[in-house]
C-alpha positions as CSV (number, residue, x, y, z in Angstrom):
1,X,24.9,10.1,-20.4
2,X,24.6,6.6,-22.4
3,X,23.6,3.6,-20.2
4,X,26.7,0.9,-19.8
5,X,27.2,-1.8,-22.1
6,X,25.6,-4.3,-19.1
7,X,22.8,-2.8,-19.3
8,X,21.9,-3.0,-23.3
9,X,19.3,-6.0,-24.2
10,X,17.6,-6.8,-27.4
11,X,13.9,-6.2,-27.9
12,X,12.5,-9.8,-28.9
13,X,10.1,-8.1,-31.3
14,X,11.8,-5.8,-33.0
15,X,15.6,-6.4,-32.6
16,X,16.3,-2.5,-31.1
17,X,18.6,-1.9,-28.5
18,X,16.9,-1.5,-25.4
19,X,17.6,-1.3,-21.5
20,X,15.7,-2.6,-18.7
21,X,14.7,-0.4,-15.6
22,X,13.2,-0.6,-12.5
23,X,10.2,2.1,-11.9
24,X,10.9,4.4,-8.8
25,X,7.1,4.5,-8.5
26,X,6.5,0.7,-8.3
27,X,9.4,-1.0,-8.7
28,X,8.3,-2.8,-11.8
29,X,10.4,-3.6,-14.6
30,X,10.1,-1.1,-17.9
31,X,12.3,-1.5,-21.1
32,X,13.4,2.0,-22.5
33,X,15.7,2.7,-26.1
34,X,18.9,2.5,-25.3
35,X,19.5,5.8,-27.4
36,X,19.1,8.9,-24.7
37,X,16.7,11.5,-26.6
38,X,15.6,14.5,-26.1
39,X,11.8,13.8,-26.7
40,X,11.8,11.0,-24.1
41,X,9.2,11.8,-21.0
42,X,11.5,9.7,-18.8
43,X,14.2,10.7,-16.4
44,X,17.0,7.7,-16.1
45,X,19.4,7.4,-13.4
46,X,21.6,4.6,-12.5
47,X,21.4,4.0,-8.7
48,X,24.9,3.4,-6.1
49,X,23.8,-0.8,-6.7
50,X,24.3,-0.3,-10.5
51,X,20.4,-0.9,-11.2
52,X,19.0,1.5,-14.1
53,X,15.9,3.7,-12.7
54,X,13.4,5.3,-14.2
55,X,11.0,8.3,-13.3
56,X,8.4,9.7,-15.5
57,X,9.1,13.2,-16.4
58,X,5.8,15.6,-15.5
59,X,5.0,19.2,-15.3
60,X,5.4,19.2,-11.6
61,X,8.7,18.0,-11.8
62,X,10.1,19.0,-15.7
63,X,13.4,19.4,-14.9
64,X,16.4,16.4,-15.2
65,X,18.0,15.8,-11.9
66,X,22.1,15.2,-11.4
67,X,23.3,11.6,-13.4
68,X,20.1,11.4,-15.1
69,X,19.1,11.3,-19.1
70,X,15.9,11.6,-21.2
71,X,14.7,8.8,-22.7
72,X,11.6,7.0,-24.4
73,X,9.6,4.0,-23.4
74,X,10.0,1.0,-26.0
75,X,6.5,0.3,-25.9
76,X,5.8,3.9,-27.4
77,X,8.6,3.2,-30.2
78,X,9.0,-0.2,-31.2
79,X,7.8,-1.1,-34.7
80,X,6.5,-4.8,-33.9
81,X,3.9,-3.9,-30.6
82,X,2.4,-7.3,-28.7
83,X,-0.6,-7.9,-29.9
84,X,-3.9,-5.8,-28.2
85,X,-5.5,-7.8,-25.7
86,X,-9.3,-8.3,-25.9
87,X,-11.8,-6.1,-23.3
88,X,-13.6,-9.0,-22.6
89,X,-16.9,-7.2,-23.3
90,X,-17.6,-10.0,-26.1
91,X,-19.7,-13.0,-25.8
92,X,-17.1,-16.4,-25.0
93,X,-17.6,-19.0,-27.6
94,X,-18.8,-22.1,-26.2
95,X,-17.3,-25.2,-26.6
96,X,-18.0,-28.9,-25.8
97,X,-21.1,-30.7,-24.6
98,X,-23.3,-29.7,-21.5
99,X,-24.1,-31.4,-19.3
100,X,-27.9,-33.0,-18.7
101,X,-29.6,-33.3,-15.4
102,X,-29.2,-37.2,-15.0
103,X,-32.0,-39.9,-15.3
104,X,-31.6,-43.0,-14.0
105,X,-33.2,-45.9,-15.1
106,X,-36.5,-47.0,-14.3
């Protein structure tokens, strides 16, 4: 099953058509390729209110349920990723004056 033309986006990055989905876990928002594949580790189902979710596929449960489709993250496939964000674990570079204890005047 192919996702409805409502639900295709365009990934800012790279330009690929993608879908947004709401985890079933969290209830967060995920974009996945719009293309159903095979090697996708995601289940994807849409729900009776017309909302795409989306359930990661594990050994416990490997199987596709009824209405649902494989497909891949777009984080895991798209060719222009954000940008890493820093661990943090690096010194801050300091900027501007400190300030002295104050004298006052004699």
């Amino acid at each position: 099953m192919k996702p409805s033309s409502r639900h295709l986006a365009t990934c800012r990055r790279c330009g690929a058509p993608i879908c947004w989905a709401l985890t079933t876990a969290h209830g967060r928002r995920q974009p996945i390729d719009a293309a159903p594949t095979d090697k996708g580790n995601l289940g994807v189902m849409q729900g009776p209110d017309g909302v795409l979710y989306v359930r990661t596929i594990t050994a416990a449960r490997p199987e596709l349920r009824p209405g649902e489709w494989q497909a891949m993250p777009h984080h895991a496939t798209c060719i222009t990723p954000p940008p890493r964000r820093s661990s943090g674990t690096g010194q801050r570079a300091r900027s501007g004056v400190r300030p002295a204890p104050w004298q006052g005047r004699p």
